[in-house]
SEFI-552953 format. One record per residue (C-alpha): x, z, y; residue in one letter. Coordinates in steps of 0.02 Angstrom, whole numbers. Layout:
residues N
@u X&w Z&v Y&res a
...
end
This chain:
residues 434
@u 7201&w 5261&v 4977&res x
@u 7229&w 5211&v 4788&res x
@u 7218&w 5048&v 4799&res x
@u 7166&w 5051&v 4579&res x
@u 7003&w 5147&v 4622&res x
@u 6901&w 4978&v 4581&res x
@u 6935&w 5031&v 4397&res x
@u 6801&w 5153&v 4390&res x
@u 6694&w 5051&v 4421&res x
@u 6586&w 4988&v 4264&res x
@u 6610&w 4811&v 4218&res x
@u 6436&w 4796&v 4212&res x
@u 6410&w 4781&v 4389&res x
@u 6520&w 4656&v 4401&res x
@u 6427&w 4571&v 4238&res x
@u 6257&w 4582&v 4321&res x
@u 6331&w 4487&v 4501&res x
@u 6411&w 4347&v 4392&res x
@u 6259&w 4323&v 4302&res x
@u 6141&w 4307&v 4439&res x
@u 6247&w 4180&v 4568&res x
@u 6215&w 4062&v 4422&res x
@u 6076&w 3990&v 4510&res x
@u 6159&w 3979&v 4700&res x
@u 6246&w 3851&v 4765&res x
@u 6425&w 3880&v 4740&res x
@u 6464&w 3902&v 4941&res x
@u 6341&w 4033&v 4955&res x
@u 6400&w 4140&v 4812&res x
@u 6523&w 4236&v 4925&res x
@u 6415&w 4278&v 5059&res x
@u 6254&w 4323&v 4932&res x
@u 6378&w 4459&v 4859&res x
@u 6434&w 4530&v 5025&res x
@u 6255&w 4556&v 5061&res x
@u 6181&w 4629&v 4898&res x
@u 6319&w 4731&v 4909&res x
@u 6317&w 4785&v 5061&res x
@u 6132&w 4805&v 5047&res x
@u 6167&w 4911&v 4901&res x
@u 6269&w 5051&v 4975&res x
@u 6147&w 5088&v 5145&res x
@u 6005&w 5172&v 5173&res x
@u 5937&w 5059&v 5278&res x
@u 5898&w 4893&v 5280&res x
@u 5948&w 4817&v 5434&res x
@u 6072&w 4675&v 5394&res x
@u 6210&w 4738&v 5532&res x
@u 6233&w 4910&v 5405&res x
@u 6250&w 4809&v 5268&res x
@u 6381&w 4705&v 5374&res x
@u 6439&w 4858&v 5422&res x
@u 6453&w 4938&v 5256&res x
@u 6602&w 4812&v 5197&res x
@u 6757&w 4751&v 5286&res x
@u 6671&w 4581&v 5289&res x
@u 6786&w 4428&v 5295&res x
@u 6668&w 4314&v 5418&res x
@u 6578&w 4338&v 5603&res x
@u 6406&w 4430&v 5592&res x
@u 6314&w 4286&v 5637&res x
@u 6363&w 4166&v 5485&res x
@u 6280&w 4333&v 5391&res x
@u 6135&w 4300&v 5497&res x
@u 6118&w 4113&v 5496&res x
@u 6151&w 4124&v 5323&res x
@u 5989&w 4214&v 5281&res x
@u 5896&w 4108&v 5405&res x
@u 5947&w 3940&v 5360&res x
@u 6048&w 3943&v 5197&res x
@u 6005&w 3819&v 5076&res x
@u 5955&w 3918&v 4926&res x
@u 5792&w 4016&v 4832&res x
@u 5729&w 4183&v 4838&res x
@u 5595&w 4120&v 4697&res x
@u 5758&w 4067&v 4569&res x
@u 5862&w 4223&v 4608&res x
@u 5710&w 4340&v 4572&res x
@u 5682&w 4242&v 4406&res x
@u 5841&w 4262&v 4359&res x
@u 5852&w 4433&v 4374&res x
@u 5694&w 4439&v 4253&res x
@u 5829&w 4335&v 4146&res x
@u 5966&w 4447&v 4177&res x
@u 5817&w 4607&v 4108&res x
@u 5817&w 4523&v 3944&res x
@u 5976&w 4485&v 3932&res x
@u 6032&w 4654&v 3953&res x
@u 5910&w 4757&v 3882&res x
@u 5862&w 4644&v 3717&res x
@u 5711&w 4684&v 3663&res x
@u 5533&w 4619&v 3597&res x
@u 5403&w 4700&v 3698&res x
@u 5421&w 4699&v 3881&res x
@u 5282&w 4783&v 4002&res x
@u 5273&w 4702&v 4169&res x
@u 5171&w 4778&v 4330&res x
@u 5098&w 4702&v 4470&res x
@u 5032&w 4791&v 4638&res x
@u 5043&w 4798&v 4805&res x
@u 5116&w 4916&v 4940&res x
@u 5108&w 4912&v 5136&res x
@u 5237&w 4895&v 5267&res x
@u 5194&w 4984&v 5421&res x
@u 5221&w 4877&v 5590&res x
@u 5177&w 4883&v 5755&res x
@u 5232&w 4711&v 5810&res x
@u 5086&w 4580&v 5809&res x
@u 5243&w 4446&v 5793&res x
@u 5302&w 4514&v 5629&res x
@u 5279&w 4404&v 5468&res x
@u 5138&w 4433&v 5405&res x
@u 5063&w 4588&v 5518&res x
@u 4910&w 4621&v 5526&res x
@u 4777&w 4775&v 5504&res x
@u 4751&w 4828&v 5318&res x
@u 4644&w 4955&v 5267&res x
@u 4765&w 5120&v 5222&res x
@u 4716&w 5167&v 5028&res x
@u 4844&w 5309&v 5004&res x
@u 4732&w 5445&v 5108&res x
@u 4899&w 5527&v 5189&res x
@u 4889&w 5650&v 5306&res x
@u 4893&w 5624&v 5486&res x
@u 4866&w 5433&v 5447&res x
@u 4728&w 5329&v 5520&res x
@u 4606&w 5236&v 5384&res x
@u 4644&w 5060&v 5464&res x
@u 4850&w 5015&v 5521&res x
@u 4936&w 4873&v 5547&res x
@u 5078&w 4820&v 5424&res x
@u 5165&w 4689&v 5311&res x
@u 5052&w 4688&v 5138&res x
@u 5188&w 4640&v 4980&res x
@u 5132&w 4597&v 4804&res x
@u 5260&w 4621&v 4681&res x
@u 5291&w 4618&v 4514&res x
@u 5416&w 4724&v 4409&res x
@u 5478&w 4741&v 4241&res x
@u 5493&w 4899&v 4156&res x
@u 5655&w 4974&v 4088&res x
@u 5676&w 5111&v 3950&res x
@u 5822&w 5189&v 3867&res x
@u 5759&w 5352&v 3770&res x
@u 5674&w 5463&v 3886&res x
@u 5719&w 5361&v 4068&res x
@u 5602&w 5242&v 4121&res x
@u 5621&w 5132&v 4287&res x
@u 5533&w 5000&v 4361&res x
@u 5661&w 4841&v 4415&res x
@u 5593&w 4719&v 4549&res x
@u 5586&w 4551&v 4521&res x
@u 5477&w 4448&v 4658&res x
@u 5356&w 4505&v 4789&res x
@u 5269&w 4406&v 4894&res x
@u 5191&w 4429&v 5086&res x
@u 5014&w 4394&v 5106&res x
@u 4996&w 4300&v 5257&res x
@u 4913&w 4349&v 5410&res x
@u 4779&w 4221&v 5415&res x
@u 4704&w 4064&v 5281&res x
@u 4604&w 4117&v 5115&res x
@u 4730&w 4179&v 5020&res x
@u 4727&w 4344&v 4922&res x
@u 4818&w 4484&v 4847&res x
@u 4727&w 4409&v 4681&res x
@u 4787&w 4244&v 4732&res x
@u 4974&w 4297&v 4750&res x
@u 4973&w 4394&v 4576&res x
@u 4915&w 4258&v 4509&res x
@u 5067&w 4138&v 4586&res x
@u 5169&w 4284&v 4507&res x
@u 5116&w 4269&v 4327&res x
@u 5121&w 4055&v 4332&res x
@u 5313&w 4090&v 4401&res x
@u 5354&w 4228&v 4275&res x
@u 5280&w 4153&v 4119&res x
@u 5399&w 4037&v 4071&res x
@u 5540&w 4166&v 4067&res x
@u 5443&w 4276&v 3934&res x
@u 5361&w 4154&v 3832&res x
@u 5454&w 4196&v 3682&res x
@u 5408&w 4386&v 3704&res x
@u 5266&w 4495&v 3671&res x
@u 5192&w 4553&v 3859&res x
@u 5105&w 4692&v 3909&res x
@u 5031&w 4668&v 4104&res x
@u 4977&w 4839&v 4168&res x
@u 4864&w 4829&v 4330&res x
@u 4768&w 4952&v 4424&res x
@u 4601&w 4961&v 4455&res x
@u 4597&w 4846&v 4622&res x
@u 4679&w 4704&v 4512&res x
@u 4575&w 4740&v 4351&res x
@u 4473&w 4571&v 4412&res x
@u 4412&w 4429&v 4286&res x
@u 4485&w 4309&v 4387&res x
@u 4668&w 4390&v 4356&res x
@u 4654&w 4439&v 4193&res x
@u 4588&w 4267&v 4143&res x
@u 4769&w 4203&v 4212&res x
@u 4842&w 4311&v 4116&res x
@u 4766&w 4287&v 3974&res x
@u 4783&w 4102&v 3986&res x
@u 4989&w 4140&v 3997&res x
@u 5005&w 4233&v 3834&res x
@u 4991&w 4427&v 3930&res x
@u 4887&w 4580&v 3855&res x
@u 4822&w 4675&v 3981&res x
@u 4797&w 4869&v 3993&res x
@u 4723&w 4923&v 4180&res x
@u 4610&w 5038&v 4247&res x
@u 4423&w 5000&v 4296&res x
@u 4267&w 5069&v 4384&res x
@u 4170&w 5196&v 4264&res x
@u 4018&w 5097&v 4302&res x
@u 4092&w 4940&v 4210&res x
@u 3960&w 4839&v 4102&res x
@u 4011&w 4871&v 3900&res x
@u 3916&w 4802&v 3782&res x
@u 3924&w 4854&v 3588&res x
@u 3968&w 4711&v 3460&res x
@u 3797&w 4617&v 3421&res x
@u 3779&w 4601&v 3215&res x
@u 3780&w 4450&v 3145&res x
@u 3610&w 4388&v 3092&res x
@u 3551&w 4277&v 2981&res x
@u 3438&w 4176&v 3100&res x
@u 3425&w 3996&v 3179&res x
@u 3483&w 3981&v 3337&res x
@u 3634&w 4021&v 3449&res x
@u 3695&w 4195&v 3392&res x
@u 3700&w 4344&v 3525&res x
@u 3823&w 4370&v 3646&res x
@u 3806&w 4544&v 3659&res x
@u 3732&w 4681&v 3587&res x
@u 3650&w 4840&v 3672&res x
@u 3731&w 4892&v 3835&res x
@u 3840&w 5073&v 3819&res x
@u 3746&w 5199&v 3932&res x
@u 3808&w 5366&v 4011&res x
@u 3697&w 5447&v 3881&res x
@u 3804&w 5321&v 3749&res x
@u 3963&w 5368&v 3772&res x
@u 3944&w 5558&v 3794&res x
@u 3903&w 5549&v 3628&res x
@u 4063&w 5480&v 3572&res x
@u 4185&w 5612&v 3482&res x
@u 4302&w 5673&v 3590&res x
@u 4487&w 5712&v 3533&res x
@u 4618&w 5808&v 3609&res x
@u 4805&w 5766&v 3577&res x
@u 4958&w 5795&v 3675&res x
@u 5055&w 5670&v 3746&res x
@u 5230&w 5639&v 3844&res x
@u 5164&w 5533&v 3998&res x
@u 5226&w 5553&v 4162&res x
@u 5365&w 5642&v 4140&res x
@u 5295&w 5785&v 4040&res x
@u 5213&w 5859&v 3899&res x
@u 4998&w 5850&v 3936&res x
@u 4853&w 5890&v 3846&res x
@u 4738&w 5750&v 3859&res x
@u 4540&w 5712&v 3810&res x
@u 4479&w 5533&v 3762&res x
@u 4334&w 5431&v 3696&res x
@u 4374&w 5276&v 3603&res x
@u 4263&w 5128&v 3565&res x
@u 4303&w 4926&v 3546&res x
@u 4146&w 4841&v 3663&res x
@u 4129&w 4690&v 3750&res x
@u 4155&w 4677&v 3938&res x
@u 4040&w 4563&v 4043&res x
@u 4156&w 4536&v 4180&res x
@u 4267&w 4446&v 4054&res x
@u 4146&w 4334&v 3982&res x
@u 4108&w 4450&v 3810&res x
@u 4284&w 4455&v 3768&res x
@u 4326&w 4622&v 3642&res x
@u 4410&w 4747&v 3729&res x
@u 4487&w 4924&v 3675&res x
@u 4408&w 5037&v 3801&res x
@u 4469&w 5227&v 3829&res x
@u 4376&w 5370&v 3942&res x
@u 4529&w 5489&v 3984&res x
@u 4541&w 5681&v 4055&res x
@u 4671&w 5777&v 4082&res x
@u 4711&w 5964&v 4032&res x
@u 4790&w 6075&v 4158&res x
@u 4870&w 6213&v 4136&res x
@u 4702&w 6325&v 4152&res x
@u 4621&w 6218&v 4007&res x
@u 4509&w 6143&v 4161&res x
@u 4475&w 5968&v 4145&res x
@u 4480&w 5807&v 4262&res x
@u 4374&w 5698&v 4302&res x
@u 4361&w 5534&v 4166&res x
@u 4437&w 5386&v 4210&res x
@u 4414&w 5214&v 4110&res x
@u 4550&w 5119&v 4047&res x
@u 4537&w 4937&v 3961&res x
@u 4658&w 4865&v 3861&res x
@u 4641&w 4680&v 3796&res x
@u 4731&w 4708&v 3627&res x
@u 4611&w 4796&v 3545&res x
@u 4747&w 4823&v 3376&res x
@u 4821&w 4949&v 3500&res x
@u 4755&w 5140&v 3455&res x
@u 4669&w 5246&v 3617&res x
@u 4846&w 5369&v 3627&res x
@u 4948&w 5195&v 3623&res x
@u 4827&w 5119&v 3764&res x
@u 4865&w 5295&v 3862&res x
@u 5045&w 5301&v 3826&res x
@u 5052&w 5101&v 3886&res x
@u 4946&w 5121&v 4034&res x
@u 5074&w 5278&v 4103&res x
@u 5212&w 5169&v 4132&res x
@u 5126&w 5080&v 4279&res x
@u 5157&w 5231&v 4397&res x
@u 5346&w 5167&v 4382&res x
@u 5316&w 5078&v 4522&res x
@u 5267&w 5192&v 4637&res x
@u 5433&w 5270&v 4606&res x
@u 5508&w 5092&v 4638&res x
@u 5397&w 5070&v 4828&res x
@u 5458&w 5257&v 4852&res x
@u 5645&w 5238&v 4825&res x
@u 5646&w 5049&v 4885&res x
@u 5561&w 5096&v 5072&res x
@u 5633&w 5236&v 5123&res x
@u 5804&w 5226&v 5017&res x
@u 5849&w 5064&v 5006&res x
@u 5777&w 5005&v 5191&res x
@u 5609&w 4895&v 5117&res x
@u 5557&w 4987&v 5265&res x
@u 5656&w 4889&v 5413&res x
@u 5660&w 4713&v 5336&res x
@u 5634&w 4644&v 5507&res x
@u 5657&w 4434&v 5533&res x
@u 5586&w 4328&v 5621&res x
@u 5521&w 4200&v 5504&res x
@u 5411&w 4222&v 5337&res x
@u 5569&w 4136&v 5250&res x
@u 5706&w 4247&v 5293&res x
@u 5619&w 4421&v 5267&res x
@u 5547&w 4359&v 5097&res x
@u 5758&w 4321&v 5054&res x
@u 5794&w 4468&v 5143&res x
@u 5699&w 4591&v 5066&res x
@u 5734&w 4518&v 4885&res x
@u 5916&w 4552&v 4925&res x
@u 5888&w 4717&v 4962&res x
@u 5775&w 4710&v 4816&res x
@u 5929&w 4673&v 4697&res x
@u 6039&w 4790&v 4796&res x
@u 5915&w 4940&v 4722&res x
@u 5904&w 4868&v 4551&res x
@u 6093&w 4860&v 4495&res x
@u 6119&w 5046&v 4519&res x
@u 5964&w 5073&v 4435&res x
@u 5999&w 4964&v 4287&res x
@u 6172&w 5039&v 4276&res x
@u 6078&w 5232&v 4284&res x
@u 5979&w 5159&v 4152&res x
@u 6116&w 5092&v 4055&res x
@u 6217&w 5228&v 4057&res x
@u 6407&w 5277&v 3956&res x
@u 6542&w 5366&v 4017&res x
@u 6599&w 5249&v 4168&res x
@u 6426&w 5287&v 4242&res x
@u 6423&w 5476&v 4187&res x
@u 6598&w 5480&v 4288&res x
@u 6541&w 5358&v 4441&res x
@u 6413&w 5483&v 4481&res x
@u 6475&w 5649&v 4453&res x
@u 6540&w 5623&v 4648&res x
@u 6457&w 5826&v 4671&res x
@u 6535&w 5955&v 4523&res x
@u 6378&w 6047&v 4553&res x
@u 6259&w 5930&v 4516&res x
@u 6362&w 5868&v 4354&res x
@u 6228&w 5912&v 4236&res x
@u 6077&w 5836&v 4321&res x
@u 6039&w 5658&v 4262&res x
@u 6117&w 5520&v 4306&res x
@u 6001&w 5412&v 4453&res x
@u 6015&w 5266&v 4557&res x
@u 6052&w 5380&v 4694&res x
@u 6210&w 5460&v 4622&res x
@u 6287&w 5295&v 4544&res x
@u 6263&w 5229&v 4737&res x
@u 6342&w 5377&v 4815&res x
@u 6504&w 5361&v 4684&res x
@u 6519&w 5172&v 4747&res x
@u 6495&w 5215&v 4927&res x
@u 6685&w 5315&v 4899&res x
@u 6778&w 5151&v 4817&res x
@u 6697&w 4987&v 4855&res x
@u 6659&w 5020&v 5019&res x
@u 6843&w 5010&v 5072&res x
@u 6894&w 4825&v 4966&res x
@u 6875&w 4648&v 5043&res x
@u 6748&w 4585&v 4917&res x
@u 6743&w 4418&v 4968&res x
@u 6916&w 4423&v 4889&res x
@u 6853&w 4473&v 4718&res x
@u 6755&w 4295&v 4702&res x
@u 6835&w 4176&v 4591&res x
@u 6779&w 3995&v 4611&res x
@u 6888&w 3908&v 4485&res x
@u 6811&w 4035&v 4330&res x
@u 6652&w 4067&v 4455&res x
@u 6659&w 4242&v 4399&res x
@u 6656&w 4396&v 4504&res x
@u 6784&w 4546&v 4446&res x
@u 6929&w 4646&v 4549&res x
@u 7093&w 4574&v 4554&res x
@u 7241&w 4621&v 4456&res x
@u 7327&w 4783&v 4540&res x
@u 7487&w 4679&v 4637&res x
@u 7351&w 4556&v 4702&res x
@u 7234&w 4719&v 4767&res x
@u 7393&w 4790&v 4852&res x
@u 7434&w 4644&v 4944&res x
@u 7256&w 4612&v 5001&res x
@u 7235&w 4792&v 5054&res x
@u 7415&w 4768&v 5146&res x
@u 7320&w 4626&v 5236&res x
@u 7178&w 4701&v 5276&res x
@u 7270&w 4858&v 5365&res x
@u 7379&w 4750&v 5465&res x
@u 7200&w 4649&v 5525&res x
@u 7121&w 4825&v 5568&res x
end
């Protein structure tokens, strides 16, 4: 085994782990980094393969005990990877997405089960299950053409009380804000979320937000200003059906999800009732296939009404991001078996495996030669781009064999390999152990 094989390895993973232990308590810093690595090189997400994934230095059930009882916050670790976004990836507009996605149970004792109505319309799936409901918010990252959602914190609606998925995003955005106040933030929704309520929040905390809505929503023109006594108008004369298929429709192509389209809009500023008369840019959309046929129109809103209808478009595609991020994060990173017992734990779990998906990601995202190299692990697959995926398989073959616990230091709290003598003799250890 070459014992130097920690040197591919980019330095930025070991960046991104220093900076987020920051806000643990220094005796749990060792274990968190056994786990989110761990939780980072399986499939699964059952906390005995990401024991199993590491020759661990302590008995499963400190692991376990750990997560159950440990003394420290899911909420501060998931804000400081929003920190550890900006760091990283400097830059003055950031778009942030909240929505929801379903856990299927069939345990009644399971955090948070209970029956949820099934919006997805799969195959061979009843209207009504029973499952774990998560609200989560992510933070979209770009360099050139890749685009990736990063999760930050979800939260489980509870089985029973008042509470609701509006309720939670809301919780979100108050948690969130004070991390991007100094940033411009665009808050895409979809249409369940598009809510007055929610967008009021947002609002409130400094967010412009671009979401979907029912075609039927009230728009009102602009009322002119009249020289009269009295309170002036609120609104002007409602847009009909009749209204705005008289608006002048334009056709321009556009790169949104993940290819070249032809698509149809109608633009006009109006004034939404559900949001108390505020302006709002609102777009009807089509799409062009490749028989010139076109789809149905959908509505989007967009609070910044400076923002032209191909920008509101171009914004409003990167929320489907995150139905990459539910796809990759349930059934390749294990969101799918975060079993625990308690409402505590599997919210800490889950965020750990939640962080063990994101540092591949950002380092995909990031990208240079290290990372080019780290994921070539297949010579026929050497021109394909670089994914999470790939940069996971290439540290499956080297980390997977080091005592990481070892790599730890307390005195500079910094987490790095060791120098090449100290490796050898640790590895020397370790063999004589096994």
């Amino acid at each position: 085994m070459d014992i130097a094989g920690y040197r591919h390895i980019p330095q930025a993973l070991f960046e991104f782990i220093t900076f987020l232990v920051q806000v643990l308590p220094l005796r749990s810093v060792p274990t968190f980094i056994e786990l989110v690595i761990g939780a980072m090189l399986t499939e699964t997400g059952f906390v005995t393969q990401a024991y199993l994934a590491l020759p661990m230095k302590r008995n499963w059930s400190s692991y376990y005990k750990w997560i159950e009882k440990g003394k420290w916050s899911w909420v501060a670790v998931g804000v400081q990877m929003a920190r550890l976004l900006i760091r990283m990836f400097p830059q003055p507009l950031w778009h942030l997405i909240i929505d929801d996605t379903l856990i299927l149970r069939t345990s009644k004792k399971a955090p948070g089960s209970k029956i949820h109505r099934e919006h997805s319309r799969k195959p061979n799936r009843p209207d009504f299950v029973r499952g774990q409901c998560w609200v989560s918010l992510a933070a979209v990252v770009e360099n050139g053409l890749q685009a990736a959602a990063i999760p930050i914190l979800s939260r489980l609606m509870r089985n029973e009380g008042n509470g609701s998925k509006l309720t939670a995003a809301k919780t979100l955005i108050r948690v969130i804000t004070p991390v991007f106040e100094n940033f411009t933030v665009r808050l895409l929704l979809d249409s369940w979320y598009m809510r007055g309520t929610l967008l009021r929040a947002a609002l409130k905390a400094g967010f412009q937000v671009i979401g979907q809505v029912r075609k039927d929503t009230a728009l009102f023109r602009v009322p002119e200003l009249r020289a009269k006594r009295g309170r002036p108008r609120k609104y002007g004369t409602k847009y009909t059906p009749d209204d705005i298929a008289m608006l002048p429709a334009i056709s321009v192509q556009l790169f949104i999800y993940g290819k070249l389209q032809w698509v149809r809009y109608r633009s006009v500023i109006a004034k939404a009732r559900f949001l108390d008369g505020r302006p709002v840019r609102a777009v009807w959309v089509s799409f062009e296939d490749e028989k010139r046929g076109v789809t149905q129109e959908r509505l989007i809103l967009a609070t910044d009404i400076n923002l032209e209808p191909y920008e509101v478009i171009e914004v409003y595609a990167k929320r489907w991001n995150i139905e990459s991020m539910f796809h990759q994060a349930k059934n390749r990173w294990g969101w799918n078996e975060t079993w625990q017992q308690s409402r505590q734990a599997v919210h800490r779990w889950l965020h750990i495996l939640g962080i063990g998906y994101a540092l591949p990601q950002l380092l995909a995202i990031k990208g240079g030669d290290k990372v080019t190299k780290l994921a070539n692990t297949t010579p026929w697959r050497e021109k394909d781009p670089v994914t999470a995926g790939r940069v996971r398989s290439g540290l499956v073959r080297i980390i997977s064999h080091f005592p990481i616990r070892d790599w730890w230091s307390r005195k500079s709290r910094k987490f790095g390999p060791p120098k090449e003598p100290e490796a050898a003799t640790s590895m020397r250890k370790l063999q004589k152990a096994a």
